[in-house]
Structures are given as structure tokens and as C-alpha cells.
C-alpha positions in Angstrom: 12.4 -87.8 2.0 12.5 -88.2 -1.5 9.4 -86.1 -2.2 11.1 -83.6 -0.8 15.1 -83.3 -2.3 15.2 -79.4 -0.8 15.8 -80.3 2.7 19.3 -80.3 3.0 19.4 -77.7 -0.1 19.8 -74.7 2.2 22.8 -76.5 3.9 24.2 -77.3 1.2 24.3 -73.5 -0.6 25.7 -72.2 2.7 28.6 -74.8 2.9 31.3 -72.1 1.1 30.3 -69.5 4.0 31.1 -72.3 6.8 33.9 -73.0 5.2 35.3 -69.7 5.9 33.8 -68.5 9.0 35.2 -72.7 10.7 38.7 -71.7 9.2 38.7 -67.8 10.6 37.8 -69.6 13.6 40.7 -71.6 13.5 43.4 -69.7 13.1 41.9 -67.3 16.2 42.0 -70.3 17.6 46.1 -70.8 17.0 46.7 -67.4 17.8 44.8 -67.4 21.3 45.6 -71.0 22.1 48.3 -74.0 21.7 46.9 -75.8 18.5 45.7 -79.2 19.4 46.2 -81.2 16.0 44.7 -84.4 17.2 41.5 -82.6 18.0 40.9 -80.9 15.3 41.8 -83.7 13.2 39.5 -86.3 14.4 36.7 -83.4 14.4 37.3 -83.0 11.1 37.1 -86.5 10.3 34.0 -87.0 12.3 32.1 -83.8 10.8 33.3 -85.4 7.4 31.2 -88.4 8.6 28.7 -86.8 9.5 27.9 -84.7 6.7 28.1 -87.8 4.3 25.9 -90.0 6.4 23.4 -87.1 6.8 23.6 -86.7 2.8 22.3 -90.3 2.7 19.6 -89.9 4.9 18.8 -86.5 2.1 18.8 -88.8 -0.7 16.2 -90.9 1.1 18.4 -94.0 2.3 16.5 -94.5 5.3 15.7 -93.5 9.0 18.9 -95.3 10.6 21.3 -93.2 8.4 20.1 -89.8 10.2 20.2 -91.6 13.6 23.5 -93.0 12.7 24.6 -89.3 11.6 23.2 -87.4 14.4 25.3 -89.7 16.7 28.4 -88.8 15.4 28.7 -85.4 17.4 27.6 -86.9 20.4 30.7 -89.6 20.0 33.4 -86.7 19.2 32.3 -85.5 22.7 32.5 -88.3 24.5 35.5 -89.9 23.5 37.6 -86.0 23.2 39.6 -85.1 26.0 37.8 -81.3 26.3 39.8 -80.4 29.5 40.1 -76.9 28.1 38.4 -74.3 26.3 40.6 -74.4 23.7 39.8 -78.1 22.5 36.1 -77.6 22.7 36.7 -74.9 20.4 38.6 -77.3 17.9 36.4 -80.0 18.8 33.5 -77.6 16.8 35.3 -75.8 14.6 37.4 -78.6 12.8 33.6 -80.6 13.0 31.5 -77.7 11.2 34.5 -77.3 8.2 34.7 -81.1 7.9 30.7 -80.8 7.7 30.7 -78.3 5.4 33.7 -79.9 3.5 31.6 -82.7 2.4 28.4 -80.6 2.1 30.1 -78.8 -1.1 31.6 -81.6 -2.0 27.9 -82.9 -2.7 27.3 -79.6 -4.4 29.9 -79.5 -6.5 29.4 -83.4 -7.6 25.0 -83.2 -7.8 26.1 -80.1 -10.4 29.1 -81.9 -12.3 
């Protein structure tokens, strides 16, 4: 991985989009459903995660950091209660701006 820094480089420039698009999202969300701050707090955390462990694996850390960070989705899922619509769609919309929160944040610190 580290012959080759440009992987993640087209994540990375799109992260301000997802920002935007996961937080329109959002608020549709509220006004269509009940908001469900739990959910999309723990996405958020967990998309956080995810995008920093999958950062690591970028910047050539090693094999178990993508395996570790590829998991992380698969663990919101199981342990969310997703007995409606609405939470699956705060499940992936708090999970893709906390993913893309630490996605510029990597931008913005690789420039600074």
C-alpha cells in the first residue's frame, strides 16, 4: 500500500460532498420519521471508526487494519435495533457523515 498513497485519494476529495448529501439525508429523515438519536449517534461513532481505521490501512499499517475496518459496518448492524425503516436509514446515514467526517479530517491535516 505504500507504493501506491492514491487509493483512498478519491475518497478522500469526495468527503465535503458526503458530508452534505449524509446531512440532507438526515434532516429528510426528521421530517418523515421520529429521530432516533441513539442510532444515529452510534453510527456516527462507528463510521468515525471506520474511516480512521481504514486511513491506517491507506498509510500502509497493515492487512488486519482493513479487516478490522471493514468489520465495523457489519457490527453497527448487528448489534442496532433496525425494527424500522427509519433506523436503517440513520443507521447509514449517521455512518457515511461520520465516514466522511474523518475522511476530511485526514485531508485537511495531510495538507496543514
Amino acid at each position: 500500500m505504500n507504493q501506491q498513497p492514491h487509493v483512498g485519494l478519491s475518497l478522500v476529495n469526495k468527503a465535503p460532498l458526503g458530508l452534505l448529501v449524509t446531512t440532507l439525508i438526515a434532516i429528510a429523515a426528521g421530517f418523515l420519521f421520529e429521530i432516533d438519536l441513539l442510532t444515529l449517534l452510534y453510527a456516527f461513532i462507528g463510521g468515525l471508526a471506520c474511516g480512521i481505521i481504514l486511513i491506517a490501512y491507506w498509510l500502509g499499517k497493515g492487512g488486519v487494519y482493513f479487516i478490522a475496518g471493514v468489520s465495523v459496518p457489519l457490527l453497527l448492524v448487528v448489534m442496532m435495533p433496525l425494527a424500522t425503516m427509519a433506523a436503517l436509514l440513520y443507521l447509514v446515514s449517521g455512518f457515511f457523515f461520520g465516514f466522511c467526517l474523518a475522511l476530511l479530517g485526514y485531508k485537511l491535516i495531510s495538507k496543514g
